[in-house]
N, C-alpha and C positions, 0 to 999 in steps of 0.2 A: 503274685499272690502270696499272701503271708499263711505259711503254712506250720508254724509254734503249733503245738497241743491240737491239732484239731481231725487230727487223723491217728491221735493215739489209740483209739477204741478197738482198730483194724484187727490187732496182734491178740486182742484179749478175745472180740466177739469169733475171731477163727479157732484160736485154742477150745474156747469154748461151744465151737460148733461140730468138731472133731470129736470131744470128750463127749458129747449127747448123744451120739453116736452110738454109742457103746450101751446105751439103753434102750436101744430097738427092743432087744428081746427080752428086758428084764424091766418092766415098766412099773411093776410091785413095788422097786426101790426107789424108783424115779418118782412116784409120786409119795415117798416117804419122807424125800428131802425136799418138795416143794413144798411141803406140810411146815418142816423142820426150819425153812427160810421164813415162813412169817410166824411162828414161832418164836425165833431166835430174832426175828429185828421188832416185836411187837406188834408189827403191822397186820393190821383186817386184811384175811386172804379174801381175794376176789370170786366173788361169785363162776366158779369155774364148770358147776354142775347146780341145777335148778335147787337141788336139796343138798346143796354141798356137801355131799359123799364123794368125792371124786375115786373116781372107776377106771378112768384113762384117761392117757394125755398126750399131744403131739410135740413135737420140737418146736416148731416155730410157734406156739400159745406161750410154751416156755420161754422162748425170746421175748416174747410180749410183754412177760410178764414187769420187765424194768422196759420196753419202752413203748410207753403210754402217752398218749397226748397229753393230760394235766399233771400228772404225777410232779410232785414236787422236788425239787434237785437234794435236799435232803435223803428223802424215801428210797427215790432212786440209786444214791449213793449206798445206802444199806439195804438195800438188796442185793446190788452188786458185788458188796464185798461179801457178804454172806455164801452169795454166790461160789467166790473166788474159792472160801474157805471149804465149802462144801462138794465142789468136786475135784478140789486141786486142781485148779488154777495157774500156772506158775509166770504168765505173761502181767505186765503191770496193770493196774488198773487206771482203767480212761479216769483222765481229770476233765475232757471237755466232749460231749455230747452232742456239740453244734453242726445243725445239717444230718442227722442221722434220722430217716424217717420213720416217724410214729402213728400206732395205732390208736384210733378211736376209742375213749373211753368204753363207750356204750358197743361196740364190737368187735370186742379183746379177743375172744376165743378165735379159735381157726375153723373150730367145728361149733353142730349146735349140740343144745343139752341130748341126751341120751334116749330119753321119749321122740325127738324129735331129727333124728340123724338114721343114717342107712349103718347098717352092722360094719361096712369095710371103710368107714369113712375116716378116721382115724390110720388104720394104716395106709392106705392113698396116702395121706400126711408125709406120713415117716418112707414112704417110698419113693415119693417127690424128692425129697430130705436127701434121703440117700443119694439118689440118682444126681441129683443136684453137685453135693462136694465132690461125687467119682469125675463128674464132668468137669468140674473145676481144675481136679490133677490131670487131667485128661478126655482133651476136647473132640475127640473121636466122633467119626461117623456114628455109628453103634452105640456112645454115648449119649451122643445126640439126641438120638431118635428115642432111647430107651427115658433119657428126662422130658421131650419134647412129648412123649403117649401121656406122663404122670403129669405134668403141666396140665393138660387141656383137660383130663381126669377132674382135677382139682380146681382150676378155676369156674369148672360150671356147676361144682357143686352149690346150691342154695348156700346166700352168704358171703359169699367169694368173689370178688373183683381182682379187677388189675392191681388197684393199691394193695392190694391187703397180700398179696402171691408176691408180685415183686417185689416188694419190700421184704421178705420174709425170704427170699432169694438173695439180697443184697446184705442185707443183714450179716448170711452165714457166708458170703463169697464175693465181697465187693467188687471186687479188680474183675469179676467175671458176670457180674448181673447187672443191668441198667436197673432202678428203680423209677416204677412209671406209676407216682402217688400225683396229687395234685398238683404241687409245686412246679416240681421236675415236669410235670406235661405241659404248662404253662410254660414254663422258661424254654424248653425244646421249639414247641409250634406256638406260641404268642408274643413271646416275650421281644421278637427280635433283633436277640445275642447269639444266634445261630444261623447263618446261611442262607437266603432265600431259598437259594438251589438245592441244597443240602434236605430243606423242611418239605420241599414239594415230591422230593423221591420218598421222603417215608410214609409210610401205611399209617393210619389216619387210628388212632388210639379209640377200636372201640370199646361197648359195655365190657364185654368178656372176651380179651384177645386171645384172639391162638396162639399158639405155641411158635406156628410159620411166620407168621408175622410179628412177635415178638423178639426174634431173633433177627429177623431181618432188620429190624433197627438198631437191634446190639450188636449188630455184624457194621452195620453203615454209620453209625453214629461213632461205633469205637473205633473205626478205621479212621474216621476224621478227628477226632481227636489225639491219635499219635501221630497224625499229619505235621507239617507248620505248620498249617493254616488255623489249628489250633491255639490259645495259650493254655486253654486246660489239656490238661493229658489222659483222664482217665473217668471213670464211672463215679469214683470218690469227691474227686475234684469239682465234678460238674454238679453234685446233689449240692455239694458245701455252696456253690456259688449262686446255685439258684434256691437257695435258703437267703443265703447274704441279699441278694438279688430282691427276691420277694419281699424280706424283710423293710429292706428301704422305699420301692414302693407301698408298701400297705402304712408304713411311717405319714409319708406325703400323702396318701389320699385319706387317713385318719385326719392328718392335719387341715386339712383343704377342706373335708367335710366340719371338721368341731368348726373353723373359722364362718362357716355360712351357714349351718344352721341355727332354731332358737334354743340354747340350752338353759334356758331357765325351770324348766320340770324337770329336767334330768339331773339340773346340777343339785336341786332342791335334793336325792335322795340317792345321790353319788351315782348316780347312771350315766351321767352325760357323755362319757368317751368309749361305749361299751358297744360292741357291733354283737349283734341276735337275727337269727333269722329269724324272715317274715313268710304267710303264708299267700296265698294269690289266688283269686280266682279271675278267669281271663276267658274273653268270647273271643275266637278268632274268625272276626267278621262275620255278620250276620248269618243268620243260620248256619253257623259255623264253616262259611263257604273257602277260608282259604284252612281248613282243617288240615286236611291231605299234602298241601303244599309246606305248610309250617313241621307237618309230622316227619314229611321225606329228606327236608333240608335243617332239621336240627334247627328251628328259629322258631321265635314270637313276631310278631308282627300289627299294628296298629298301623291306620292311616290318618284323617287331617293332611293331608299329603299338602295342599295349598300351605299352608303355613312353613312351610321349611323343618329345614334343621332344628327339632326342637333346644338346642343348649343356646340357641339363641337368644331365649326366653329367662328375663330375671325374676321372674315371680308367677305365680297361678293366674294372677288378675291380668298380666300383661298375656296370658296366650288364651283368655278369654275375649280379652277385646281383638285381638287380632279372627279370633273365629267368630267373632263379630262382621265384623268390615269382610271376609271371604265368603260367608257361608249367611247364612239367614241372621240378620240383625234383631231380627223381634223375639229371637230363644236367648237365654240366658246364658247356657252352656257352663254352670257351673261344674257339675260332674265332667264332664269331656276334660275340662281343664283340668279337674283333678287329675283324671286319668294320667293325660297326656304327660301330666308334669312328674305324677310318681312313676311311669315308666322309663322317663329318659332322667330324674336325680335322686328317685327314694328305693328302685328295686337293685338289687346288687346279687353279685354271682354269691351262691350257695341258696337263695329262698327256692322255696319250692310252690310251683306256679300248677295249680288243675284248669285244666282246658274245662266249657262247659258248651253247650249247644241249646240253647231255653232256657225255661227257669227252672229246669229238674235235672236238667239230665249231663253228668260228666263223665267226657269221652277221652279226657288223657289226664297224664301227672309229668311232670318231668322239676329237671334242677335247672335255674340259672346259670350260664356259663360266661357271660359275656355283660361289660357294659354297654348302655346305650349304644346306639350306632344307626347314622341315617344312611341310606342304601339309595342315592340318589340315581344310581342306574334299573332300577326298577319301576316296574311302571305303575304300580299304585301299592298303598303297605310298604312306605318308604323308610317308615321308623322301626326298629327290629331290632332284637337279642338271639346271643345264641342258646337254645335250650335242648339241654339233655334229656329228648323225652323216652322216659324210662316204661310207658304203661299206655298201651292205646284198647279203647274198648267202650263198650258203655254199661254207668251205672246209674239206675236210678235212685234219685235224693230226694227225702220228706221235704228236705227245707227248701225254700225256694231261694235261688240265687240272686244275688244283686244286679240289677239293671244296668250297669255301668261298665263297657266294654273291660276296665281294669279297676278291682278293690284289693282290698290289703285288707284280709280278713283272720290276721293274728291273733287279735283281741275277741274273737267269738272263738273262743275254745271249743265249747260242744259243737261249733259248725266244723271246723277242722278236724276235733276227733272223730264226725261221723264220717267226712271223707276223707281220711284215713283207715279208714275200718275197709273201704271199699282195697284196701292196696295192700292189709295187714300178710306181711309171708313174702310177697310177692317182689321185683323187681327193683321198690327202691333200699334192700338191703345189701345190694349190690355198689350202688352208688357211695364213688367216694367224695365224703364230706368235704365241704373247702374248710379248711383249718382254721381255726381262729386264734390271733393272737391277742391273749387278753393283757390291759394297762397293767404296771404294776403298783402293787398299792400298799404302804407300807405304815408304820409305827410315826415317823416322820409328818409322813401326810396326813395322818389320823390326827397329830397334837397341831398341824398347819390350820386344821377347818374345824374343830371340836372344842372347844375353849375349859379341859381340862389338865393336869400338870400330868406330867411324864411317871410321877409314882402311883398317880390314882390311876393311870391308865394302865400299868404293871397290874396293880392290884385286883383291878377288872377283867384282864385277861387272865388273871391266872384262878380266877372266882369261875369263867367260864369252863376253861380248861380241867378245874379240878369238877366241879358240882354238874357241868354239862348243860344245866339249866340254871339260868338268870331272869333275875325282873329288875328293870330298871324303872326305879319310880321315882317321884319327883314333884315339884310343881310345874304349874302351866307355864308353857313357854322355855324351861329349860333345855329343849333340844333332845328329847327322850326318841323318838324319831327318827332325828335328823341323825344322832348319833349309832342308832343299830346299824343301820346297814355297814357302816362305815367303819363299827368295831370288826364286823363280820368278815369284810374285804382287805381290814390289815391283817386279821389275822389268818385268812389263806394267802397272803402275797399278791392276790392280781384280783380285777373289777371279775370277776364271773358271776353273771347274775345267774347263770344257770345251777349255780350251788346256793342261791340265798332266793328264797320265797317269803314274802311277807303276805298275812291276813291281817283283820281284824275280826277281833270277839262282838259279838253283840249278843243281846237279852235271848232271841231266835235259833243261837248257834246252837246245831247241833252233833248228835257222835253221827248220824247221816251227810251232815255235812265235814264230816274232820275225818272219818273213817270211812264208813261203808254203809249202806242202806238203799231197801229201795223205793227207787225214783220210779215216775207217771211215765209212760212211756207207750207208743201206738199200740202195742197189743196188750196193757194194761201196766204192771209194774216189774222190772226189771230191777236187779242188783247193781249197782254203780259204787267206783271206790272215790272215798274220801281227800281231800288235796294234803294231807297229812299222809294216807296209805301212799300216794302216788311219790313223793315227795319219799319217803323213806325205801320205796323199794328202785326209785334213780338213785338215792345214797348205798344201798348195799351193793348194786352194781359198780361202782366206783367207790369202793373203799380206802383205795388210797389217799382221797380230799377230803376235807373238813368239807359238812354241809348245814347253812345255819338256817331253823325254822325260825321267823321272827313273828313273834302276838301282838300286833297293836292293840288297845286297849282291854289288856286280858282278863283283867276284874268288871268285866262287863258280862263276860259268859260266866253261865254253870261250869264250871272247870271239872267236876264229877260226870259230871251229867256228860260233854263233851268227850272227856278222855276214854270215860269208861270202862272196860279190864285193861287198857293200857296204864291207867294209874299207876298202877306197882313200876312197868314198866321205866317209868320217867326217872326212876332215882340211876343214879351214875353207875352203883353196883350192878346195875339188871342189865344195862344195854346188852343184847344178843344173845337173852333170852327169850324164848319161845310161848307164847300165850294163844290158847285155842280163841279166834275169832266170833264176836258174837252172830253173825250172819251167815258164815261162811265155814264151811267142814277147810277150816286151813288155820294153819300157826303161824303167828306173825311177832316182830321184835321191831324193836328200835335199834336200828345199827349203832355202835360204837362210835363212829364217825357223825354223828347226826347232834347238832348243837343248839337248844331253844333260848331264843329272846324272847322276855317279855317287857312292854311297858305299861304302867299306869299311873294314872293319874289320880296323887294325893289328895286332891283338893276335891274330888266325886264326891259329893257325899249323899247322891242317890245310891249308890249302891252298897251292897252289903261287904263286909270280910270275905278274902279270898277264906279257903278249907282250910283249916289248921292241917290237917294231914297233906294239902298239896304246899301249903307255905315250907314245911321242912323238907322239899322236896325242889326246892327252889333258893338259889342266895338272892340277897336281897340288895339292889345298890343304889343308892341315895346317890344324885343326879343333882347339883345345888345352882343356883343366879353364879353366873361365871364374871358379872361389872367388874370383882379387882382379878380378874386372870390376865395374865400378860398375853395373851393372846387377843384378847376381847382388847383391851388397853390398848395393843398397837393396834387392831382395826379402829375404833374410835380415833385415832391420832392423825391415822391416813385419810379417816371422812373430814376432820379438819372441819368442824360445823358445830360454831356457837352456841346454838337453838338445840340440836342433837345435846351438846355437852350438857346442858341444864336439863335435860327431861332426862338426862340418865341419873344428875343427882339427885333431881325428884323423885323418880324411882327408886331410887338407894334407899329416901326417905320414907316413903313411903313402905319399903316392905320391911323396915322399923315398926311401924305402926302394923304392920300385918301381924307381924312376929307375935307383939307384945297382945294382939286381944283374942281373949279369951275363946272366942266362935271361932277363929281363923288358926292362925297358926303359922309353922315354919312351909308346912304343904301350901299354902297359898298362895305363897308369896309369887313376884312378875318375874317370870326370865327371863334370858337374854336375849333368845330368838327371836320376838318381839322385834326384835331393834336390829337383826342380821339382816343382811344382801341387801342395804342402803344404800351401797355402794356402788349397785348397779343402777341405781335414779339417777337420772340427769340432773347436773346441778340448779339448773331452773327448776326442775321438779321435785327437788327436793324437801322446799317448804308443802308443798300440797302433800306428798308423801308421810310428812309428818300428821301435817293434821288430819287426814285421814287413818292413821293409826290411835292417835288420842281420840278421835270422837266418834270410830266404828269398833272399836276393840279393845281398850282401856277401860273409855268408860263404862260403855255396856257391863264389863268384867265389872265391876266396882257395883255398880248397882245392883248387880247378881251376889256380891260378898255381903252388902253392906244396903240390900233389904228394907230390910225393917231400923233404918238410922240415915233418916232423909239428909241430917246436918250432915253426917260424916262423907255421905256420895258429891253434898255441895260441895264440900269444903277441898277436894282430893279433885275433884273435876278441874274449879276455877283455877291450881297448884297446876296441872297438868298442861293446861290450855295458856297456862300464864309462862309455862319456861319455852313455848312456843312462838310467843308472840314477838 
């Protein structure tokens, strides 16, 4: 094992966990320099108390505070050294991070806000703390027992799992805590790199492990590892590895997945290599009869059992006809086959899957643990996962459920948020998330797929960066679209779609639908917030990332009408300022962190002028036909196509003639979009590809510009049709 830099943190996060110490009793000052840390590096303090007054605070939150699951190596860096400077410090500072387990954005704190926590809960904290580094110099009986009471204290507080304790153990005393986050419990009991013999003696990792049995793995797990039989040696070692470990698979099955599935929607809008969790809703066999069995043994279960081993199966259609030829020939089975196929290649460990019994009624929630896996020693319900069911009970639901043993019910937001409301507080706050590791996505990649020069792309991010807010407008076809996301994702470093949300404006939009208002609802009208509210109070929780709102076609809405007292709000100076809400006795901001795209389109000319008061509140960025960018140049060079070459000079020509008349203009003119991802046609398809572009989308446009001037649609049509031929 190559061991350079990767265990330098050790010497800093001990000094460091020693010196916090010394703030048990004086926590008035401790929270004056956690103030003074984002202060002094710029950086948005994190939402640490609901009305950010912070009142109190634990050590291990303060650990958190630089390590966060997205936090960027920048940010991270200057907090640490600020760190360094602010309580004296004198051990060096880590230069590498790798394998040190991190907290979840969305549930940084140790504790909850102050409305919502027991009066002694916080010190538990700092008693754990305590008790914790005494044990470390000294692993005594007495010790023991006196960290092992403050353990089980703290882990069953609301909030509190295994991930979130051990690691905040590890953290402050490596060489004496095991960290049991996702990874490390993976590599341990699945991966195996460890033992057979070794896995079947330890205590089986549950929700909220004791104290007795957490030791009992750090007692048998560390004695094997200063074994030979080891090559790791130690608790350090072993996080590093099953980091490294992880990493390389999630590599291979990112790769294995982009190679087989279709990514032509995703690649359209830079999504394509991005893994999101999905939501599930699941009958566990009819009238939910293996309920109890799936709930005892930690599994999902489907049958088709005739059919075999579902990865057998290369397509939907292929395990359709096979339940064909087994089972009743005269049904279709289309749904079944869905099913069957997104259980064993589309569901993956971290979605969260509700059990349901009818069309009303759900009787569990749990996390995905496990891929597919056919259990051919059982006697029927041979296909199965493992799941972490975190919530058994029943709740009744207005909506009715899908008929379909297994949906993927993602994309119905209010069906998800109302069965989530049934679990709101409760058990899956506990649950630790499987980590995602997002693609990264840089300045490079941005000028690879975007056919602008490397100064206009400068000039664009630093238009964002300073004004906050952007409209990118254009004519049709310049890649107005294509390019948001994509400015959004170089400039946070990696694909998170979870920090970029795109809408669009329409005539209809309103501040009910961007803010808050209310919504029809069974007992008459309720309050419901806005995909704007919702969207800016995930960004103030995670202030450390850039969060980018994106507007497709934002000159179509009322933008007054829409924004509403957030107006003011939108200019760059106001971000996290406070404005009384118009529905709601509460005050709300646009966080700092919070970045809006807009696009639209020049060439509208149903609609009116954006607000003169929202336009200077807004930069403005002309988006132009990219045909001589060297980008655009070498993709035409690599399609290597005749017929292509001459409809682009056409084009050329053509948007000469746009230019120069009088109704038209420079906005009208044809971009290049028009003419991208040709490259994915097959070269026999290529001629139909084409003509199908000239005479569903060209011309149509043409006859839209050019109206009321029959000759000139003639004359631009037969030009069009003639560099094809």
């Amino acid at each position: 094992m190559n061991n350079i830099n990767q265990f330098d943190w050790i010497d800093f996060y001990k000094e460091f966990a020693n010196t916090l110490l010394q703030y048990k009793n004086n926590r008035g000052i401790l929270i004056e320099k956690v103030e003074k840390i984002y202060e002094l590096t710029c950086i948005y303090m994190p939402t640490l108390e609901r009305n950010r007054k912070l009142i109190d605070i634990d050590p291990f939150t303060i650990f958190g505070l630089f390590n966060k699951s997205s936090m960027t190596i920048d940010n991270r860096n200057k907090i640490i050294s600020t760190v360094a400077n602010l309580f004296d410090i004198k051990a060096p500072i880590p230069t590498s991070f790798d394998g040190i387990p991190l907290l979840n954005n969305q549930n940084a704190t140790y504790y909850y806000f102050i409305d919502e926590r027991d009066e002694d809960d916080i010190d538990t904290l700092w008693a754990l703390y305590e008790s914790a580094l005494i044990y470390a110099n000294d692993s005594s009986s007495k010790n023991t027992l006196t960290l092992s009471r403050y353990f089980d204290l703290v882990i069953n507080k609301k909030g509190n799992g295994n991930s979130k304790i051990t690691m905040g153990l590890y953290w402050i005393a490596p060489t004496h805590f095991l960290n049991l986050d996702q990874r490390n419990t993976w590599y341990i009991y699945e991966s195996g790199e460890i033992p057979n013999d070794l896995v079947k003696s330890l205590p089986m990792v549950e929700d909220k492990i004791p104290s007795s049995k957490y030791f009992e793995i750090v007692d048998k797990l560390g004695a094997f590892l200063r074994s030979d039989q080891s090559e790791l040696k130690n608790f350090m070692e072993l996080s590093f590895e099953a980091w490294r470990y992880s990493e390389e698979v999630n590599r291979q099955k990112r790769a294995e997945k982009k190679q087989s599935k279709n990514r032509a929607k995703g690649a359209a809008l830079a999504d394509d290599d991005i893994e999101t969790i999905h939501y599930w809703i699941y009958s566990p066999g009819k009238g939910a009869k293996i309920w109890d069995e799936c709930y005892d043994n930690n599994i999902m279960a489907i049958g088709w059992d005739a059919i075999g081993d579902l990865r057998g199966y290369n397509s939907k259609d292929e395990i359709k006809q096979v339940m064909n030829k087994y089972y009743d020939p005269s049904r279709s089975y289309i749904h079944s086959a869905c099913a069957t196929w997104e259980f064993a290649n589309e569901m993956k460990p971290g979605d969260i899957v509700f059990a349901k019994n009818g069309m009303h009624l759900i009787i569990g929630r749990g996390v995905v643990k496990s891929d597919y896996i056919y259990d051919s020693e059982r006697k029927e319900f041979k296909n199965i996962r493992k799941v972490d069911w975190t919530d058994r009970g029943e709740w009744e639901c207005s909506r009715q459920s899908p008929m379909k043993t297994l949906t993927d019910i993602t994309s119905y937001t209010d069906y998800v948020d109302q069965l989530n409301l049934f679990f709101e507080g409760e058990a899956l706050d506990d649950i630790e998330t499987v980590e995602t590791v997002y693609p990264q996505y840089n300045k490079a990649k941005f000028l690879e797929s975007v056919y602008i020069d490397e100064k206009s792309y400068n000039t664009l991010v630093s238009l964002v960066e300073t004004k906050k807010n952007v409209i990118l407008q254009g004519a049709p076809g310049v890649g107005k679209t294509f390019a948001a996301k994509r400015l959004a994702y170089s400039m946070m470093g990696v694909k998170n779609q979870n920090r970029v949300m795109m809408v669009q404006f329409h005539q209809s939009y309103s501040y009910e639908d961007f803010i808050m208002g209310f919504r029809p609802s069974e007992n008459g009208f309720e309050l419901k917030h806005g995909v704007f509210y919702d969207f800016c109070k995930m960004a103030e929780i995670d202030s450390d990332n850039a969060y980018f709102f994106i507007i497709d076609e934002i000159n179509r809405g009322n933008l007054s009408k829409i924004f509403g007292e957030l107006f003011m709000l939108l200019e760059s100076d106001k971000r996290g300022v406070e404005l009384q809400l118009l529905y709601a006795d509460e005050k709300f901001s646009i966080p700092e962190n919070v970045y809006i795209i807009g696009m639209m389109n020049t060439a509208d000319r149903s609609l009116a002028m954006l607000d003169y008061a929202l336009r200077r509140r807004f930069a403005f960025y002309e988006l132009e036909p990219a045909f001589e960018s060297d980008g655009f140049k070498e993709y035409q060079h690599k399609l290597n196509n005749a017929k292509f070459d001459k409809l682009i000079e056409c084009i050329k020509n053509l948007n000469l003639i746009i230019k120069k008349d009088e109704t038209l203009g420079t906005g009208f003119c044809l971009g290049h979009s028009y003419f991208c991802d040709l490259d994915q046609v097959e070269d026999n398809e290529l001629d139909l590809a084409l003509t199908r572009l000239v005479e569903f989308e060209l011309i149509p446009l043409l006859k839209e510009y050019w109206f009321d001037d029959t000759d000139m649609v003639i004359e631009w049509s037969n030009n069009l049709r003639s560099a094809i031929q």
